[in-house]
C-alpha positions as CSV (number, residue, x, y, z in Angstrom):
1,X,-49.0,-92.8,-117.1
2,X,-51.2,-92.6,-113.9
3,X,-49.6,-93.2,-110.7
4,X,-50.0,-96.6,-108.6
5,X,-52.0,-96.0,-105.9
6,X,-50.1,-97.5,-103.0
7,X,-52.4,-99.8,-100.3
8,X,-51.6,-100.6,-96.9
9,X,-50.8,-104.0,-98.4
10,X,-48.4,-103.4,-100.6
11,X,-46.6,-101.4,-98.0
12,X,-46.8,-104.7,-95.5
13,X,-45.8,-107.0,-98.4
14,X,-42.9,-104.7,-99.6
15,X,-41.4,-104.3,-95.6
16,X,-42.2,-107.8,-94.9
17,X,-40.1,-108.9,-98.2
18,X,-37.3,-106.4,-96.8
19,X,-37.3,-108.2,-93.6
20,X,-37.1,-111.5,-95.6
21,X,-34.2,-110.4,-97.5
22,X,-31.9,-108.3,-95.3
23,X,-33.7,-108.7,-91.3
24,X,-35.3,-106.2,-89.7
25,X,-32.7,-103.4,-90.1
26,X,-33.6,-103.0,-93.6
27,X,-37.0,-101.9,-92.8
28,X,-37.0,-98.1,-93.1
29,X,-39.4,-96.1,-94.5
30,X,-37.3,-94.6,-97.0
31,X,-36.4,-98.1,-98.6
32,X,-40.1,-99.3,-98.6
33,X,-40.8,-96.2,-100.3
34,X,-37.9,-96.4,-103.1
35,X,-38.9,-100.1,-103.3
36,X,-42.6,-98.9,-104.0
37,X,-41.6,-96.2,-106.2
38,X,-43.1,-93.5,-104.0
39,X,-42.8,-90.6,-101.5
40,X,-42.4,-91.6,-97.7
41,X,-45.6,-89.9,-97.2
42,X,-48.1,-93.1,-98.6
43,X,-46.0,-95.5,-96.2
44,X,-46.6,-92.6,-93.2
45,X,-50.5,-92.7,-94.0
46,X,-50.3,-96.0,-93.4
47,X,-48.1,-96.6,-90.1
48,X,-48.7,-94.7,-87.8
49,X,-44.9,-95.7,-86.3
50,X,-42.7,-98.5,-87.1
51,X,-43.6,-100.2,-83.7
52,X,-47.4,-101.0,-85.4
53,X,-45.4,-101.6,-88.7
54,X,-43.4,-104.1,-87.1
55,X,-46.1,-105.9,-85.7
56,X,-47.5,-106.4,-89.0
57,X,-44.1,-108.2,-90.3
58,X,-44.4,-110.2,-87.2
59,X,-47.8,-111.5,-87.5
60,X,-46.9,-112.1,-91.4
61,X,-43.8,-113.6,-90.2
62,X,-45.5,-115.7,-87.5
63,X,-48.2,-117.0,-90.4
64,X,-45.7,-117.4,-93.2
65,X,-43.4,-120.1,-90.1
66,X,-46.7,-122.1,-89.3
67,X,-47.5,-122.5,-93.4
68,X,-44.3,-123.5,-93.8
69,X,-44.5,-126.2,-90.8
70,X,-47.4,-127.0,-92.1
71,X,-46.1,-128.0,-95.2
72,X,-43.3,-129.8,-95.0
73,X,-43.6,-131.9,-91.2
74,X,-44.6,-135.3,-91.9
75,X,-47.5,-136.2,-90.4
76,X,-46.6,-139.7,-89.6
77,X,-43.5,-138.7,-87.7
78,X,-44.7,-134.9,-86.2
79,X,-42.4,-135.1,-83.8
80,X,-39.2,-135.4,-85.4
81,X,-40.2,-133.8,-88.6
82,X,-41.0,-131.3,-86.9
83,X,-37.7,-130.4,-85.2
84,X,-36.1,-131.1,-88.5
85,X,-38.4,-128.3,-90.2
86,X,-37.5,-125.8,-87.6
87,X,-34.1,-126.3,-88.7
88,X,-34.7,-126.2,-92.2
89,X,-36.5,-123.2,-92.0
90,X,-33.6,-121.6,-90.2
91,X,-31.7,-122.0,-92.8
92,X,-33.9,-121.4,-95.8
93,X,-35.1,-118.3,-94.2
94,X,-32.7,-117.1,-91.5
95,X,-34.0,-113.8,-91.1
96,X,-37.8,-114.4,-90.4
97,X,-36.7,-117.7,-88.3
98,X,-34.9,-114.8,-86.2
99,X,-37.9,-112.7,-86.1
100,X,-40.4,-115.5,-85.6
101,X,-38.1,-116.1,-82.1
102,X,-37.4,-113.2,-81.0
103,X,-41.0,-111.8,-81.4
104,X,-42.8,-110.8,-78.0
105,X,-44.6,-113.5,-76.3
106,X,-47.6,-112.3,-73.9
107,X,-48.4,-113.4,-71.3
108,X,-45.9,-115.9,-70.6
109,X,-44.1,-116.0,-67.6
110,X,-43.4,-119.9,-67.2
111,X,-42.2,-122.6,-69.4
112,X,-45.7,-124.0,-69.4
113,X,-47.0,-120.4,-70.7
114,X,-44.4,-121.2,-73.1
115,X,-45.4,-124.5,-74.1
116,X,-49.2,-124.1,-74.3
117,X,-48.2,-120.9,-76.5
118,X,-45.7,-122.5,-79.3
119,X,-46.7,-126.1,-79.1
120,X,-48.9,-128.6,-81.2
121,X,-50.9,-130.3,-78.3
122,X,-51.5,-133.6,-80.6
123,X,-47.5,-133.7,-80.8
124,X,-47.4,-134.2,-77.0
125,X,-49.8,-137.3,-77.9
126,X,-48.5,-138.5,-81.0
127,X,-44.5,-138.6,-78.7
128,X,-46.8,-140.1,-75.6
129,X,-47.9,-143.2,-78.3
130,X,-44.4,-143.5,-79.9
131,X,-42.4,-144.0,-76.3
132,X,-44.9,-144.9,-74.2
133,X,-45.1,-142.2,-72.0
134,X,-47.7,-140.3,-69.9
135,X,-48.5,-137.3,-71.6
136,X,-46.8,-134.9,-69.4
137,X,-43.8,-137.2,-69.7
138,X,-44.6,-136.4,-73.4
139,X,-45.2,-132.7,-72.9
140,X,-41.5,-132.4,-70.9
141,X,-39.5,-134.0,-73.8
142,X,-41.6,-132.2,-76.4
143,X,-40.5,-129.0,-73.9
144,X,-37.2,-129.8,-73.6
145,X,-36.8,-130.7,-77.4
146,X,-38.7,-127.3,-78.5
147,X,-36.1,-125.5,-76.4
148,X,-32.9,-127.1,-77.4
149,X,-34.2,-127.0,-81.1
150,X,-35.2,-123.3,-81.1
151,X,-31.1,-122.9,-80.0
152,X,-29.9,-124.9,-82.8
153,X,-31.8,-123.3,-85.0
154,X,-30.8,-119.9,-83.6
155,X,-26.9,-121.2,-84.4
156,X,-27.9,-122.5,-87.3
157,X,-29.6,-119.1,-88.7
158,X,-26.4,-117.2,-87.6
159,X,-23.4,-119.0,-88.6
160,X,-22.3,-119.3,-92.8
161,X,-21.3,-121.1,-94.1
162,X,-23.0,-122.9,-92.1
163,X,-23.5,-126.4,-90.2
164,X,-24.7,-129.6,-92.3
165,X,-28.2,-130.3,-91.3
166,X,-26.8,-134.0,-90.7
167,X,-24.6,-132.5,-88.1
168,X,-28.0,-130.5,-86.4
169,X,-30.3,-133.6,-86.8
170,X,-27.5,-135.7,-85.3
171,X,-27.8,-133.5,-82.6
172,X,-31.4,-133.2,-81.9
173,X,-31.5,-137.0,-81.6
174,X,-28.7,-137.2,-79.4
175,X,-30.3,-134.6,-77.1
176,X,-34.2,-136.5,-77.8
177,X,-32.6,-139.7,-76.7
178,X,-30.8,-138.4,-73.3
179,X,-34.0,-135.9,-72.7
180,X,-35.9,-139.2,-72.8
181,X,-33.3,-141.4,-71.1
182,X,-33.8,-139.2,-67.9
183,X,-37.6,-139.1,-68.1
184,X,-37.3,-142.5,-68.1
185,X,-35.0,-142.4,-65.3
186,X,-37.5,-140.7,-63.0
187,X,-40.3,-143.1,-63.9
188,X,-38.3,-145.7,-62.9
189,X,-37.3,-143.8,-59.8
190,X,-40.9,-142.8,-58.9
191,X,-42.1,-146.7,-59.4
């Protein structure tokens, strides 16, 4: 029988899947190439390190976490569905969500970096319709909910059994409804 001829692909796929399944620690060449079927020397040709191999999972990981938002926020409520789906994915896939966060963000150096970076601008326009507020009033809440959200879901990814998502949605409203009482609060004050 011939030999598979192993692709830069299938050596992408393969430590992406590992990643999936066990975190990043489980990425070694040796296990890619047992998983394969093959030498280490096909999954050398291929990665020059495990830095540029790495940055492959992460930019399969980052792809595969906006597909999924993608596919399961509803449209007709982004911004809470959205929140929501952070947490779901955090728990359905606990070791890419902890990827996705942790991956190197360039160049930011401020919260606003941050937020033009990670967030949906219509969001900020769809939470300025639904409260009534001016769209940077929108874009703080959306900041201060992205940020309180990316922590639960952190928690969430981390801790098994685990917390009921009831208990983490329960949450993120209680935080959306203070975060919003106290933007409220300085429009008020500012009036």
């Amino acid at each position: 029988m011939p030999k598979q001829r192993i692709t830069k692909e299938m050596v992408i796929n393969t430590a992406f899947e590992l990643a999936r399944t066990g975190g990043m620690e489980q990425v070694l060449v040796k296990t890619i190439a047992e998983k394969l079927g093959c030498s280490v020397q096909p999954i050398y040709s291929y990665c020059n390190n495990m830095g540029e191999l790495r940055r492959d999972i992460e930019v399969r990981t980052r792809d595969f976490v906006l597909e999924y938002l993608a596919s399961h926020i509803d449209k007709n409520d982004l911004f809470r569905s959205t929140g929501q789906t952070y947490i779901k994915i955090a728990r359905e896939e606990p070791h890419l969500f902890k990827l996705f966060i942790l991956q190197h963000r360039e160049p930011v150096s401020s919260l606003e970096d941050l937020y033009k970076s990670e967030a949906n601008p219509r969001t900020a326009l769809a939470i300025a319709e639904q409260y009534g507020l001016s769209l940077s009033g929108a874009r703080r809440l959306h900041l201060n909910m992205l940020i309180y959200t990316i922590g639960l879901g952190t928690i969430f990814s981390v801790s098994r059994p685990g917390i009921s998502p009831e208990e983490i949605f329960g949450m993120q409203e209680g935080a959306c409804q203070a975060f919003l009482a106290q933007i409220l609060d300085d429009k008020e004050e500012e009036a």
